[in-house]
RONUVO-595001 format. One record per residue: residue number from 1; residue in one letter; x, y, z of N, C-alpha, C in turn; chain. Coordinates in steps of 0.001 Angstrom, whole numbers. Each point is the difference from the previous one (the first is absolute). Example, Ala and Ser with C-alpha at 12.3 -4.5 7.8 and 13.67 -1.06 7.14 Angstrom:
BEGIN
REC   n res  n_east n_north    n_up ca_east ca_north   ca_up  c_east c_north    c_up chain
REC   1   A   13190   -5690    7800    -890     1190       0     900    1200       0     A
REC   2   S    -350    1050    -720     820     1190      60    -770    1090     730     A
// end
This chain:
BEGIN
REC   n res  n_east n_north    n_up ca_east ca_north   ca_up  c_east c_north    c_up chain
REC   1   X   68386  118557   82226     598      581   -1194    1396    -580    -206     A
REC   2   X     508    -224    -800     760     -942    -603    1561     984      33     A
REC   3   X    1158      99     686     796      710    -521     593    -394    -977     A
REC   4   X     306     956   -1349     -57       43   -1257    1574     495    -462     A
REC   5   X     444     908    1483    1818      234     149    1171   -1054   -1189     A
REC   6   X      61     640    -523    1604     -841    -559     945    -260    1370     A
REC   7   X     864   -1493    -626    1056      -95    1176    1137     768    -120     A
REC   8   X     611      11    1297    1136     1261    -292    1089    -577    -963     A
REC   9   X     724     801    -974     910     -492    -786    1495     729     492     A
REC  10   X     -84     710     958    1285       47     709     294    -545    1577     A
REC  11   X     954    -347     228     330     -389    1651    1023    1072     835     A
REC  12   X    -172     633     616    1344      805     188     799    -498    1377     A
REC  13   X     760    -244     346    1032     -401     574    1076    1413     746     A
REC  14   X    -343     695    1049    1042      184     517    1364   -1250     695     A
REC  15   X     926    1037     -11     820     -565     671    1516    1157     836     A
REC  16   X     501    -933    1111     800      725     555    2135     240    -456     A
REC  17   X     377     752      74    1179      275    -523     919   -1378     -32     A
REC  18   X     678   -1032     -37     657     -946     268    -802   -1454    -602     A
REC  19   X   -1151     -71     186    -825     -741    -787      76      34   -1420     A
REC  20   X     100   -1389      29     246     -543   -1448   -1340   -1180    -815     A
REC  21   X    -730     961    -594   -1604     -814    -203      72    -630   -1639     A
REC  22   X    1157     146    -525     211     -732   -1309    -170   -1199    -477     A
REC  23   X     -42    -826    1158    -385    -1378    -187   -1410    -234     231     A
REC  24   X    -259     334     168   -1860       82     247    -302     842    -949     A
REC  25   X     643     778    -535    -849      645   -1615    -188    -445    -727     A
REC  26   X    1288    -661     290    -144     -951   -1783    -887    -830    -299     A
REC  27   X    -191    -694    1855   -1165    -1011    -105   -1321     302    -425     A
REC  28   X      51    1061    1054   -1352      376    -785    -790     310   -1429     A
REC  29   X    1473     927    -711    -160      -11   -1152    -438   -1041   -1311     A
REC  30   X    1020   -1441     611    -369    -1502    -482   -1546     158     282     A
REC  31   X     -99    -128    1492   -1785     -439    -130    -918     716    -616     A
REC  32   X     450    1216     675   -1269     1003    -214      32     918   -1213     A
REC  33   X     182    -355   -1197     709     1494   -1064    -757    1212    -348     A
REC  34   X   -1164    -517     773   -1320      851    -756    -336    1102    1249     A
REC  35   X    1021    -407    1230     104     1045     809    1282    1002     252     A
REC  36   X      83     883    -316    1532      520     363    -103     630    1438     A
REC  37   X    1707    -489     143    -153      138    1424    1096    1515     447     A
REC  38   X    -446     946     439     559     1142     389     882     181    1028     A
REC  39   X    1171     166    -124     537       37    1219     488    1439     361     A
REC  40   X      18     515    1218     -27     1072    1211    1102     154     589     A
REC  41   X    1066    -114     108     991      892     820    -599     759    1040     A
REC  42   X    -113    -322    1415    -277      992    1148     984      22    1041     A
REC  43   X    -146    1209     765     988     -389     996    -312    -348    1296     A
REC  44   X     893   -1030     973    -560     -393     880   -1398     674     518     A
REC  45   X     133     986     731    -979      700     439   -1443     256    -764     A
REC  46   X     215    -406    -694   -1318      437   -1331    -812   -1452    -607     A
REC  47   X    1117    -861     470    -948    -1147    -324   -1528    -109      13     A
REC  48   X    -248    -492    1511    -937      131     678   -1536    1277    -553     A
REC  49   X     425     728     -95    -575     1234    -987    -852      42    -899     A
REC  50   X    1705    -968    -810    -617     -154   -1338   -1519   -1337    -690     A
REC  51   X     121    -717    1462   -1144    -1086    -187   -1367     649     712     A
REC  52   X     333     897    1069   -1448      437     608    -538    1435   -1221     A
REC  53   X     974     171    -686   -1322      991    -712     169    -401   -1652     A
REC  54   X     320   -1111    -221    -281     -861   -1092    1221     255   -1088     A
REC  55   X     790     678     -13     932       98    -686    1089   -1638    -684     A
REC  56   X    -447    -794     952     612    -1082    -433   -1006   -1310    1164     A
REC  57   X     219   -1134    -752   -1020    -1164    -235     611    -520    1258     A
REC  58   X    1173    -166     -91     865    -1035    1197    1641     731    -138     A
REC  59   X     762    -363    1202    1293      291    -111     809    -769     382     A
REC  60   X    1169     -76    -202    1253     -957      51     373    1518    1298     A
REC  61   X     410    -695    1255     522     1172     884     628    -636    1358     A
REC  62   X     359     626    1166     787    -1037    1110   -1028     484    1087     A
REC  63   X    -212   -1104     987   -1021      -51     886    1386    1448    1291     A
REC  64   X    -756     156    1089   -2021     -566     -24    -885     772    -909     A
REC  65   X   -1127    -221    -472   -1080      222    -355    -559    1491    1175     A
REC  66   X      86     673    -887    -712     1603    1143   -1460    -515    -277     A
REC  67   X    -492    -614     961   -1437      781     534   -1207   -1619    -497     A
REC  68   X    -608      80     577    -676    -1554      82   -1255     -49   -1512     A
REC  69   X     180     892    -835    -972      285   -1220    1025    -808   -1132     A
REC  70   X     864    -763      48    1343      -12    -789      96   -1324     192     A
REC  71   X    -699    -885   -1384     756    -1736     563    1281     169    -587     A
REC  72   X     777   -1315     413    1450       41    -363     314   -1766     293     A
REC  73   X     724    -362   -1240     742    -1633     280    1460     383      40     A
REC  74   X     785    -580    1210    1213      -34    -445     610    -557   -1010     A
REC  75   X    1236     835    -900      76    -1322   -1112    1780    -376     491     A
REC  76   X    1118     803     269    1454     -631     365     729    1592     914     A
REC  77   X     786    -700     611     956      503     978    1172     339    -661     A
REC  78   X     553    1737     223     834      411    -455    1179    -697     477     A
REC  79   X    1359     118    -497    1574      115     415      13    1196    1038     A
REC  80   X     575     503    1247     502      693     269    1255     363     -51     A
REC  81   X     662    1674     -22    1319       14    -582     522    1465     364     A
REC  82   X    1169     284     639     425      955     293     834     895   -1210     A
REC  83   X    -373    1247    -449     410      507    -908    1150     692     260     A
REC  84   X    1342     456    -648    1041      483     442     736     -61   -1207     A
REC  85   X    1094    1152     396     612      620    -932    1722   -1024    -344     A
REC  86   X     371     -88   -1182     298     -979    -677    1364    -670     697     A
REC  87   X     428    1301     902    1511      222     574    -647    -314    1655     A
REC  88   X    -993    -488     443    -289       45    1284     738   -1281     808     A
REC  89   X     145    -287     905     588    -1213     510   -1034    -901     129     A
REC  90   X    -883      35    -365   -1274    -1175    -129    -131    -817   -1797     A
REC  91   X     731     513    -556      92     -164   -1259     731   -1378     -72     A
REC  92   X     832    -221    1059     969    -1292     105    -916    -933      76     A
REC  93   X    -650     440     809    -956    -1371     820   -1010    -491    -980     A
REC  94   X    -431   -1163     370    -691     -826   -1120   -1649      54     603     A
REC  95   X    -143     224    1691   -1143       63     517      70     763    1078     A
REC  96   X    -823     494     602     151      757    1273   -1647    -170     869     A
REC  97   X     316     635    1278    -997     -173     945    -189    1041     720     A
REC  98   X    -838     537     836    -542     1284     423    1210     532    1092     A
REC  99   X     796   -1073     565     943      521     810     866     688    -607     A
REC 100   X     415    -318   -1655     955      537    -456    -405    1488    -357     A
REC 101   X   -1402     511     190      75     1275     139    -136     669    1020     A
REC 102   X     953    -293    1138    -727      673     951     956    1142     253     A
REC 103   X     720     323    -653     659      993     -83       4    1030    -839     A
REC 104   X   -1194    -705    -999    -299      934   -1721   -1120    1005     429     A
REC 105   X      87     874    -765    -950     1124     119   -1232    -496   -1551     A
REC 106   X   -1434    -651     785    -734    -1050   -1067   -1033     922    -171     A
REC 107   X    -131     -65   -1541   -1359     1395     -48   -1275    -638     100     A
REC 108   X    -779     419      32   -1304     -455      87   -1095     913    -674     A
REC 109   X     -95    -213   -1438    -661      927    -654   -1926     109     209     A
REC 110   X    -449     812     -66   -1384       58     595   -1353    -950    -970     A
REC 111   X    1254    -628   -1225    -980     -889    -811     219   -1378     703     A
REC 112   X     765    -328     791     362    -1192      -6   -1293    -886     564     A
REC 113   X     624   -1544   -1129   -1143    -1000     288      82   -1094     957     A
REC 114   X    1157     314     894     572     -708     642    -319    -277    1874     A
REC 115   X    -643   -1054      64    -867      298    1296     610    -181    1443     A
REC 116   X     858    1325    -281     899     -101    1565    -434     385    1008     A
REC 117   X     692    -852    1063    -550      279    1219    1394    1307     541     A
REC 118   X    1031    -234    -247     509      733     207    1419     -80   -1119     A
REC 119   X      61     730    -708    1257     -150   -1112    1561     201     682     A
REC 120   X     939    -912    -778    1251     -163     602     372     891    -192     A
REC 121   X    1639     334     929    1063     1101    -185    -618    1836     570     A
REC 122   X     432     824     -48     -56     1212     130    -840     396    -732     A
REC 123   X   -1176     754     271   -1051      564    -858     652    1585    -305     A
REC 124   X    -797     480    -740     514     1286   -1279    -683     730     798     A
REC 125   X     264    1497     243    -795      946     681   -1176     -19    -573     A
REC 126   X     276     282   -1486   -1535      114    -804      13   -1123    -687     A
REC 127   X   -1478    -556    -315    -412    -1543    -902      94    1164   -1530     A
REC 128   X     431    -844    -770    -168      310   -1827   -1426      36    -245     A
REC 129   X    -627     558   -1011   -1321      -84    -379    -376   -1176    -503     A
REC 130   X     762    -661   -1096     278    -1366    -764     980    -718     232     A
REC 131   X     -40    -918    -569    1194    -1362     -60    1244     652   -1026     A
REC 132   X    -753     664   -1392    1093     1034   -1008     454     977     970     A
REC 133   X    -629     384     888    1472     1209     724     750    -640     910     A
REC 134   X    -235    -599     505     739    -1044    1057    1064   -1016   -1003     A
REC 135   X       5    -204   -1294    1204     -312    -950     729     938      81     A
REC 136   X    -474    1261    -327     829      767    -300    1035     286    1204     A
REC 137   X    -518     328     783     533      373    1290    1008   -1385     899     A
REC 138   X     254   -1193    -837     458     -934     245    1174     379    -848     A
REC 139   X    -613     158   -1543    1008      355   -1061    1122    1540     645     A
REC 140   X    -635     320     671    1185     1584     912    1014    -429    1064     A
REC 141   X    -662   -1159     291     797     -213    1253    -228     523    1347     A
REC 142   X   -1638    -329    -140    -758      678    1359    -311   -1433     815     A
REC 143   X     -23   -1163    -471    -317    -1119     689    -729    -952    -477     A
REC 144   X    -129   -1212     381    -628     -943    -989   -1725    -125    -143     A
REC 145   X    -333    -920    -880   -1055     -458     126    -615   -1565    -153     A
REC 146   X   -1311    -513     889    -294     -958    -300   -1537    -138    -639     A
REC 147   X     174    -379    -856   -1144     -355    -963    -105   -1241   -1158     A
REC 148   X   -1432    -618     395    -452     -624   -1137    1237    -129   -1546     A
REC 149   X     574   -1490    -300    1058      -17    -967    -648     436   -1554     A
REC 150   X   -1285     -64    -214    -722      512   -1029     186    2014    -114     A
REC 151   X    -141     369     911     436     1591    -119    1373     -25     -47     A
REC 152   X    1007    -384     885    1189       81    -260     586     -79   -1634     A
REC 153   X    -997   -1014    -674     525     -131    -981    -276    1237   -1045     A
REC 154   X   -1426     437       6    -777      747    -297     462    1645      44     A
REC 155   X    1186    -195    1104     367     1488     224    1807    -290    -400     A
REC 156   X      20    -868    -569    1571     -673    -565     502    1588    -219     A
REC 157   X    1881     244     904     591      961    -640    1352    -691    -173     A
REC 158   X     382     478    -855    1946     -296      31     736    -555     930     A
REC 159   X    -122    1386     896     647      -24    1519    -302    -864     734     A
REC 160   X   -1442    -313     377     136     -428     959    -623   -2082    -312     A
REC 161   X     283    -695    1115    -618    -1156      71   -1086    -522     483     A
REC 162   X    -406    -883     960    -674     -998     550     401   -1250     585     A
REC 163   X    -115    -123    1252     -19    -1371     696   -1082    -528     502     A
REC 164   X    -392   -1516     -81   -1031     -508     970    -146     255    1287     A
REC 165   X    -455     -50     749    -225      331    1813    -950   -1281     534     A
REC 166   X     469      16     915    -823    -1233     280    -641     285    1284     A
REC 167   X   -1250    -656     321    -485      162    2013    -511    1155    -370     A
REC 168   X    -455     795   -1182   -1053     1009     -85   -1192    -158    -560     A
REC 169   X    -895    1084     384   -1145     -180   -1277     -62    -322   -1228     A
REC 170   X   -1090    -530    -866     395      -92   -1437   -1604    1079      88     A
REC 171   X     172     242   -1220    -844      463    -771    -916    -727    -353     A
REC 172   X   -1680    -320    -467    -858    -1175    -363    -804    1229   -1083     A
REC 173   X     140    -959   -1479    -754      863   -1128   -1204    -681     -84     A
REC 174   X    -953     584    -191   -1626     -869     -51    -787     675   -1069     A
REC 175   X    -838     -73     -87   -1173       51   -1158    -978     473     989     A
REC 176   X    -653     857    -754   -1159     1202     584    -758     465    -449     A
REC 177   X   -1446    -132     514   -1339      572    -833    -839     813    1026     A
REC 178   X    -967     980    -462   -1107      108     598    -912   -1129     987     A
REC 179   X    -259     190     631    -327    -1561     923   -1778     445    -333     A
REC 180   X    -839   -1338    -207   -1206       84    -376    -384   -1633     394     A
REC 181   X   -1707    -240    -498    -301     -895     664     572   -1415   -1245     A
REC 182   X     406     452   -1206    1066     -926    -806    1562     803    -882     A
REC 183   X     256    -689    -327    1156     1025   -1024    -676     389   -1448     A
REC 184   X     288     671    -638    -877      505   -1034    1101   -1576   -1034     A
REC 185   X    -599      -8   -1383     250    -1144    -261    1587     247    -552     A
REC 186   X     231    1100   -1026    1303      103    -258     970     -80    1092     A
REC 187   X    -223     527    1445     722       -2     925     420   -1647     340     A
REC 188   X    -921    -625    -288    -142     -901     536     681   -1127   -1283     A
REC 189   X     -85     368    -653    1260     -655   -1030    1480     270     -42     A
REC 190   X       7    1120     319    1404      759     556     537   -1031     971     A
REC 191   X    -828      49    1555     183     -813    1285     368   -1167    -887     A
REC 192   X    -728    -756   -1169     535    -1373      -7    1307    -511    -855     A
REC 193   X     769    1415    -535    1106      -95    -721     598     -17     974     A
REC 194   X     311    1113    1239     755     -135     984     491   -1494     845     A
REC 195   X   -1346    -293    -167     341    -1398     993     247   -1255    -978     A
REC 196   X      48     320   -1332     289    -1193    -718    -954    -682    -492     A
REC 197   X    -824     238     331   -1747     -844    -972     400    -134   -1414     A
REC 198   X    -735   -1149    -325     -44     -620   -1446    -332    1238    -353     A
REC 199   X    -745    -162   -1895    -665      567    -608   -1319    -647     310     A
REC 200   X    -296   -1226     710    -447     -405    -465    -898    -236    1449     A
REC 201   X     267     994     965    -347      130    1355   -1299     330      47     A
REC 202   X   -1309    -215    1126   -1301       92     231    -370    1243     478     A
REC 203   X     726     894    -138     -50     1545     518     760    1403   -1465     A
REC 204   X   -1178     530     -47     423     1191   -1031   -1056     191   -1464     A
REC 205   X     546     664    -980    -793     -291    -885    -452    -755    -649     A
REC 206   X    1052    -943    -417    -470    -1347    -309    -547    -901     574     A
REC 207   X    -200     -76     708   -1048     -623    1280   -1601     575    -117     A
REC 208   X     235    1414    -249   -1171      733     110    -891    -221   -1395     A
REC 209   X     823    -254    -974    -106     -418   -1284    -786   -1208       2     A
REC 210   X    1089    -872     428    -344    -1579     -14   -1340    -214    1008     A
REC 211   X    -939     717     910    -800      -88     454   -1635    -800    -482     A
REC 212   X    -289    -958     387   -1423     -280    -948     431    -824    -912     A
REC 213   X     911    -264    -408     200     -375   -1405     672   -1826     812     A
REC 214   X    -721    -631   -1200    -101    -1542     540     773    -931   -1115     A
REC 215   X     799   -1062     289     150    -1265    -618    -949    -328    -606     A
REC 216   X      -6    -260   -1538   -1249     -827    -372     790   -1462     288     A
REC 217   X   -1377   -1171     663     654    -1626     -17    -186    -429   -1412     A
REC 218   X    1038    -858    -122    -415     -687   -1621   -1209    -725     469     A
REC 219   X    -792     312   -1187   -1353    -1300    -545     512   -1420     757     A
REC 220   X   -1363    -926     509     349    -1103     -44     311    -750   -1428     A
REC 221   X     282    -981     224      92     -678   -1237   -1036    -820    -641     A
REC 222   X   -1226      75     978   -1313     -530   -1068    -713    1036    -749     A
REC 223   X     355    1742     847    -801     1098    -271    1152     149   -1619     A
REC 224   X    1180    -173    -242     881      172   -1067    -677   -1246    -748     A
REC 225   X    -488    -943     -24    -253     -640    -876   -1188     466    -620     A
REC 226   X    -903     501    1023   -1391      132    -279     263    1399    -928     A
REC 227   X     825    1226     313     371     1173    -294     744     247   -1783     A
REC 228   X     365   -1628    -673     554      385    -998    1627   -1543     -68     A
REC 229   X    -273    -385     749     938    -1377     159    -375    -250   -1342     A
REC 230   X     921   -1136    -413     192     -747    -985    -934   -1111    -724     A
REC 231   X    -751      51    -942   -1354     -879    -246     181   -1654     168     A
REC 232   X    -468    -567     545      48    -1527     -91    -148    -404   -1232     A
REC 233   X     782   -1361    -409    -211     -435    -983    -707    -977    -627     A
REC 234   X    -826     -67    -559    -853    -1295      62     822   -1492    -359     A
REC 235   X    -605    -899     820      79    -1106     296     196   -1082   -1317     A
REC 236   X     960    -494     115     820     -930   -1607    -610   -1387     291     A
REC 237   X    -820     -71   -1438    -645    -1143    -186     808   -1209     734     A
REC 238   X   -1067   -1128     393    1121    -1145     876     551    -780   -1300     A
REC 239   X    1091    -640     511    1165     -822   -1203    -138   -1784     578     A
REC 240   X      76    -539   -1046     282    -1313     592   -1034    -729    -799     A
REC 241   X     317   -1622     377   -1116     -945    -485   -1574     394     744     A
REC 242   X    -862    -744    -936    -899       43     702    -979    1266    -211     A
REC 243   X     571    1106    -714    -752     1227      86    -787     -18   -1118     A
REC 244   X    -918     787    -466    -924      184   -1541    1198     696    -125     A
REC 245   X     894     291    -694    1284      436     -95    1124     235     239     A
REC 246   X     899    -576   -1279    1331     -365     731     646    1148    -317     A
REC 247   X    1391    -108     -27    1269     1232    -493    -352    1027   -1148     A
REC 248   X    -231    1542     317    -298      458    -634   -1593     131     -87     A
REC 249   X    -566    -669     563   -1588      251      -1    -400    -115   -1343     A
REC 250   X      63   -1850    -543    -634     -736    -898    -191   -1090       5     A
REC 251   X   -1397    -436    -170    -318    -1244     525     730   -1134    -684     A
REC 252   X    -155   -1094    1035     850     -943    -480    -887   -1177    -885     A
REC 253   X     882    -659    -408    -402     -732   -1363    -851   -1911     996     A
REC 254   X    -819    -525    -595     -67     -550     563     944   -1436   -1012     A
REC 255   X    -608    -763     689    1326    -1491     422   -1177    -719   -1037     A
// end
């Protein structure tokens, strides 16, 4: 039996707080116009979630990947960056390194994407719930934080700043689907904006499109003659002495 299903005309797209998927919309939008593409706001924790009970197609989110049902490509590596308040003595500095907190009281909020083995400086009696309370609580003057330069920016206040850190974790943002025995095909056009594929790439709908469908070769050129070529012309009486007719095809006079 033939499935008879229309293709889907939406794509939905979660994504995580600090992620920035604007450049890949647009693309898509260029290619694909006849699909709109939905985008999801989730929060860390909910990612994952939101692809196992279908709420969204694929997600823009930071590894690792919870749970082996979940493919995932890496796509780039965050900035890391210590957050602090505007008047702090780290504000001078142009870069810093984990020694320079070893005297800071460093929060460690219970979202973090940051894959420590053990985080610098003085830990907080209690972890923050999020990365937003752990600003805030930077913004009081309870102690700093290190996080991903995409949230820092994301949680931008007045008060406070940001420095690079160096000799720590970064953060890695990737692309994420339901894991199956292929990618469903929109997903799979998605995957090839990420990585930069033509339009004009052997994977996606247009591919799926272009399937079966063949080059015609041009005709030879005896089958074009035979097919409608140009008529031959018949053959011009011969010229010269000697013929039953001379110039013009009238006989000549005799002597």
């Amino acid at each position: 039996m033939t499935d008879s299903s229309p293709a889907p005309t939406t794509f939905r797209l979660a994504y995580v707080p600090g992620v920035t998927p604007s450049k890949w919309v647009r693309i898509w939008e260029q290619r694909l116009p006849d699909v709109r593409l939905s985008l999801l706001q989730v929060a860390p924790g909910e990612s994952f979630g939101a692809l196992r009970d279908g709420a969204a197609d694929a997600a823009l989110l930071r590894l690792p990947v919870d749970g082996e049902d979940l493919a995932a490509i890496p796509l780039y590596e965050e900035t890391t960056v210590v957050v602090v308040p505007k008047d702090h003595l780290f504000a001078a500095a142009e870069e810093l390194s984990p020694a320079d907190l070893a005297e800071e009281l460093v929060l460690h909020p219970l979202d973090d994407t940051l894959d420590w083995e053990a985080p610098p400086g003085r830990p907080a009696f209690q972890r923050p719930e999020t990365t937003a309370d752990a600003i805030e609580l930077v913004a009081a003057g309870v102690g700093v934080l290190v996080a991903p330069q995409s949230l820092a920016r994301l949680h931008h206040r007045k008060d406070l700043t940001y420095r690079t850190i160096t000799g720590v974790p970064q953060s890695r943002v990737a692309l994420s689907w339901s894991k199956a025995e292929e990618a469903p095909d929109l997903v799979e056009e998605f995957i090839g904006i990420v990585r930069g594929r033509t339009v004009n790439s052997t994977r996606g709908r247009r591919a799926e499109a272009q399937k079966g469908q063949k080059t015609a070769k041009p005709a030879p050129k005896a089958a074009k003659k035979a097919a409608g070529g140009k008529p031959q012309r018949p053959a011009k009486p011969a010229r010269g002495k000697g013929g039953a007719a001379g110039r013009g095809g009238k006989p000549r006079r005799g002597r």
